[in-house]
N, C-alpha and C positions, 0 to 999 in steps of 0.2 A: 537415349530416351530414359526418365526418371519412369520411377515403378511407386503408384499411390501405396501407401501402409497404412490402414487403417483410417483414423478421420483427418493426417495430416498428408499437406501436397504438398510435392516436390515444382517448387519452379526457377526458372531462371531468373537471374535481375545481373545486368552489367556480366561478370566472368563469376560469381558464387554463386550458390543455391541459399535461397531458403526457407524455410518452414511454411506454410499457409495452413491456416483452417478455413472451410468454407463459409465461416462468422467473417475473421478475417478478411477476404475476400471479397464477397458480400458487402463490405464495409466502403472497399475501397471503390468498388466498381459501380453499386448502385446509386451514388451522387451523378454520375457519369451520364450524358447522352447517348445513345443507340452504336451512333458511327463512334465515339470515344471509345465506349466499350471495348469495339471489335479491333480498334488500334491497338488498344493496351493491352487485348489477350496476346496480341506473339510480340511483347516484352515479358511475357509470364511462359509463354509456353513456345515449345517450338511449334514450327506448322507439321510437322512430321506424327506430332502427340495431337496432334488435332483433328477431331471424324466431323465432317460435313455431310449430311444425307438432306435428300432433295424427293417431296413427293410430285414437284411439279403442278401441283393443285394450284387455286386458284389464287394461294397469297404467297406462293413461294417467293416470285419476281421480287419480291422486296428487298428479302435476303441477300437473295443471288447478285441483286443487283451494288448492294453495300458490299458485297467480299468482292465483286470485280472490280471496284472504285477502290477497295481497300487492301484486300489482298487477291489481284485475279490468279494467283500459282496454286491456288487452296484447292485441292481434289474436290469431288463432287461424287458422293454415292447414289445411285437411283436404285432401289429395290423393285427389279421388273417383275412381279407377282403371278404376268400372263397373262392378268386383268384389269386390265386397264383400255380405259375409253382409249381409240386409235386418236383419238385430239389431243388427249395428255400425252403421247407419245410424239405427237408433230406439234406441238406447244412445247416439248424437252428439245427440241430438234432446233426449234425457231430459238429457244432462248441459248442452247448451248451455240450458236451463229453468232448471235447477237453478243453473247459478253465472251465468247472464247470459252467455254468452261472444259474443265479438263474433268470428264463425266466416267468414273467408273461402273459398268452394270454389274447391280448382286443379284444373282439368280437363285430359285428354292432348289431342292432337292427334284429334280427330276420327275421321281418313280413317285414320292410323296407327293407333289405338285398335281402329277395325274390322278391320283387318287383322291384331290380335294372335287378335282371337276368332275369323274367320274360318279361322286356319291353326292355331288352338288352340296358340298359342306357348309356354303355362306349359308347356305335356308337353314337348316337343324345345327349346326356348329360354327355359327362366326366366327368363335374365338378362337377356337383349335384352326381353322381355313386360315386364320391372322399367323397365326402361332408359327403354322407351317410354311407359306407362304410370302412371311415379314422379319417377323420373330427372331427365329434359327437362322434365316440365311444371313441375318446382321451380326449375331450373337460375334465369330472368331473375331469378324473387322473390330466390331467393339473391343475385344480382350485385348489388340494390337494398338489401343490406344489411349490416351488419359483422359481427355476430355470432348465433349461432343458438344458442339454448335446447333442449338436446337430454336427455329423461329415462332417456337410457342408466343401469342399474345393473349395477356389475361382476360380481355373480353370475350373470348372465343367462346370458355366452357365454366362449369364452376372448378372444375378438377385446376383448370388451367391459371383461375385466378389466386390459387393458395400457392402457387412455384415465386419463386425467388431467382435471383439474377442468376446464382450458383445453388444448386441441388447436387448432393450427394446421391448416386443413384445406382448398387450393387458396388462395382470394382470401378465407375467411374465417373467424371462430374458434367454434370449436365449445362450447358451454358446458356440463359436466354436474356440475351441482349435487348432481346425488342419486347421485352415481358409487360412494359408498363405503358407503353406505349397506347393510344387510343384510336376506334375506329377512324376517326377524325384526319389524324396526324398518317394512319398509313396512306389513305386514301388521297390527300395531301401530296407524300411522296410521289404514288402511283403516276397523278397529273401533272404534276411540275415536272417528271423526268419523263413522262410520255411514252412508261412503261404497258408493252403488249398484254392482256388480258388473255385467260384462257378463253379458248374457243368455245365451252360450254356454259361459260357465264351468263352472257345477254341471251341464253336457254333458259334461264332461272337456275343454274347448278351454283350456290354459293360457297359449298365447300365441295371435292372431289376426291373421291376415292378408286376403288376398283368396282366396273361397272354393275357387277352383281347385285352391292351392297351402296348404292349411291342412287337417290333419287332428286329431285328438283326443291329445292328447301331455302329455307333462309337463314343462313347462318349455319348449323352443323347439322339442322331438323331433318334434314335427307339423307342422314350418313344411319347405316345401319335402323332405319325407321322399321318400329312396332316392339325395338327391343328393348334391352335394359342399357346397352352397350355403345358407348359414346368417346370411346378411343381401342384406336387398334393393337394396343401394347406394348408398343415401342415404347411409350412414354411414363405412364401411367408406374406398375410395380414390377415390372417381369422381370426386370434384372437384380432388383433388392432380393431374390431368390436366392444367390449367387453368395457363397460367405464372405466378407469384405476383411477377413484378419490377415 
């Protein structure tokens, strides 16, 4: 496994390495279609340098369902939080059947975990309840990796519309394949491949979290509603904390 240095990446091509910027990169991949993308990342990277995390929510199937068609060997991270609707969890169950997925669970810390529900932290602290919860327990898998497969799509958020195919993000690069893609075009997918929807859906749940902080909404309106807070940190800046020399 290559080790990033700073803004340059180590990748493979044929039997040498060599150099990429995420400009570079960027360059090459964003002409590219969705399923192109995700072919050409492992001529670039091995799949071993590669982290796949899965919330199971309600647009995962998309993803999941391109790495089974493209690469089904590709691990699968679930961060069990503890809280999560018992649907997401037999909606993880029905799709890990359905594509074969080889699902590893990231658990929090225990003693800390008890302590979020104990003090009910999603009401007074979402973000620390995320931090602990989300955050932390992903943080070492990240450090053991180079880049992360992320099925961010720009229409989601505005956060979400400023990302790039490739993001530098702390110590590693963030990948979103289905970035440009439109409501239209997923939705598309979803019905030609006669992809299982989550079970909270036709509830009105259009995006899905952990049930504390998830209400009935359109689009991301129900995820943490009445706050300021509209991503749970994975994404967003928590790992740019991190010195990248």
């Amino acid at each position: 496994m290559t080790k990033n240095i700073g803004k340059i990446i180590s990748v493979k091509k044929e039997d040498r390495k060599e150099a990429l910027t995420i400009e570079e990169l960027n360059a090459i991949f964003t002409p590219l279609s969705f399923k192109e993308r995700i072919e050409k990342l492992y001529t670039y990277f091995s799949e071993e340098e590669v982290l796949m995390t899965s919330s199971f929510g309600t647009k995962s199937v998309f993803l999941l369902h391109l790495l089974h068609q493209i690469r089904p060997s590709q691990r699968i991270h679930f961060i069990n939080t503890s809280y999560h609707f018992p649907e997401t969890i037999s909606y993880k169950e029905q799709l890990s059947q359905l594509f074969d997925l080889d699902i590893i669970e990231v658990l929090p810390h225990p003693v800390q975990n008890k302590l979020t529900t104990e003090e009910e932290w999603w009401t007074e602290h979402p973000k620390m309840c995320c931090t602990i919860n989300k955050v932390a327990p992903l943080e070492p898998i990240v450090a053991r990796h180079n880049i992360w497969i992320s099925g961010l799509m720009a229409y989601q958020t505005d956060f979400r519309s400023h990302l790039r195919v490739f993001e530098k993000q702390g110590d590693i690069i963030k990948f979103h394949p289905l970035i440009d893609i439109n409501e239209g075009e997923f939705l598309y997918h979803l019905d030609y491949y006669q992809l299982p929807k989550h079970p909270l859906q036709d509830q009105g749940y259009d995006s899905i979290g952990c049930s504390h902080c998830t209400l009935k909404g359109k689009g991301r309106e129900g995820r943490w509603l009445g706050t300021q807070k509209t991503e749970c940190g994975l994404h967003p800046n928590y790992f740019n904390k991190k010195k990248t020399s």
